[in-house]
C-alpha angles and dihedrals in degrees: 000000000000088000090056116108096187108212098234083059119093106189117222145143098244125134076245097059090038088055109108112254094250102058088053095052097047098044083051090057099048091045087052091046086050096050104049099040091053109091131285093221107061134080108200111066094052088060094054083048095059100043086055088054094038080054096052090051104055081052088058108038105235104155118221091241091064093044096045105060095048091058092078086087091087093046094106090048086053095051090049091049089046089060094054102075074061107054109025122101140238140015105044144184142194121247122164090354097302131102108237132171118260090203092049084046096057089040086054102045086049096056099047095041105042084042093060105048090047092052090050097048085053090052093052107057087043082060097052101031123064118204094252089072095051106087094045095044086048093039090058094056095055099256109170108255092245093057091053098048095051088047089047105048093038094059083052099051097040093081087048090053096048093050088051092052086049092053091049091056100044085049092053096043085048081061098057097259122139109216095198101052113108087231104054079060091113092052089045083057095045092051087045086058092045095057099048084053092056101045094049084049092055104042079060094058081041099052095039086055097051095054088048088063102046103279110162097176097267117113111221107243091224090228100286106174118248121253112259125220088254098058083042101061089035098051094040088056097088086042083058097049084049094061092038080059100047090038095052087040088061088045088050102048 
């Protein structure tokens, strides 16, 4: 575990890095709740939103092109929000010469905009926390040992499952085949099947070897230090400047 470098993780030195695994989590989750409970209507708040993050981000040295590119993940969600101006129904309005739904407009720029941010507080805290630093962190906040173990140990597959997709389609494109053609569809299903049969096989042989050698369903912790009052008060401070924005939009509306 301790030799896994998860792809979502950017190693670095910043007060961000150095912050324990469970004020992070925690301030993540507050920020997201404040976000999607502010407004849809209003402006305002997203973009100071975006400039905290933004914020974050520059502490902790997360450049823009890392960030960037991750991001994608929302793109189908985008796509589906673009089409709602289009389809949904009364009241509507004009805008660029085109009737469009204000309902479907504020649905649309909630999605988009509360997605984004989501999506970039997620990928936040993946950049500054490495997996070793998860089951303590989760452990601290009174996560049932489980949970911990699944998340754990799904963060640390996924990377084994990814290079085993990546072998599968190397193999298939050695044989002539062409993965992104519509009529090599079927093939594509039956590697996707394959694949699943292989990781739960393998989650078997991994499981079986772990009880062989002792293990009784707790995750070690690998000595990650616990939070202080102090990192707790100085990392909570942009989650709390979240909630005094949601909670001053909703004065506002």
């Amino acid at each position: 575990m301790s030799a896994v470098s998860h792809r979502l993780h950017l190693p670095g030195s910043s007060p961000v890095h150095r912050t324990p695994a469970e004020v992070k989590i925690v301030c993540a989750v507050v920020t997201v709740f404040a976000v999607v409970a502010t407004p849809r209507e209003m402006l305002w708040p997203f973009a100071l939103y975006a400039a905290g993050l933004a914020a974050v981000w520059r502490v902790a040295h997360i450049p823009p092109r890392w960030i960037a590119p991750r991001l994608l993940i929302e793109l189908p969600f985008i796509v589906l929000a673009i089409l709602l101006p289009f389809a949904a129904g009364e009241p509507r309005t004009t805008v660029l010469g085109l009737s469009l739904s204000t309902t479907g407009l504020h649905t649309a720029w909630g999605i988009i905009a509360k997605g984004s941010l989501g999506v970039g507080v997620s990928l936040t805290v993946a950049a500054t926390t490495s997996v070793r630093e998860l089951p303590g962190g989760l452990s601290r906040l009174r996560v049932p040992g489980m949970i911990v173990t699944i998340v754990v140990l799904m963060l640390r597959y996924l990377d084994v499952i990814a290079d085993e997709a990546a072998r599968m389609r190397l193999a298939r494109i050695s044989r002539g085949d062409d993965p992104r053609t519509i009529r090599q569809i079927g093939a594509t299903a039956r590697g996707v099947g394959s694949l699943f049969l292989r990781s739960y096989e393998r989650g078997e042989r991994v499981h079986s070897a772990m009880l062989s050698r002792g293990f009784t369903g707790a995750i070690a912790d690998f000595g990650t230090p616990t939070a202080t009052r102090r990192q707790w008060f100085l990392s909570c401070v942009p989650a709390a400047v979240a909630v005094a924005v949601c909670v001053g939009a909703w004065v506002a509306r």
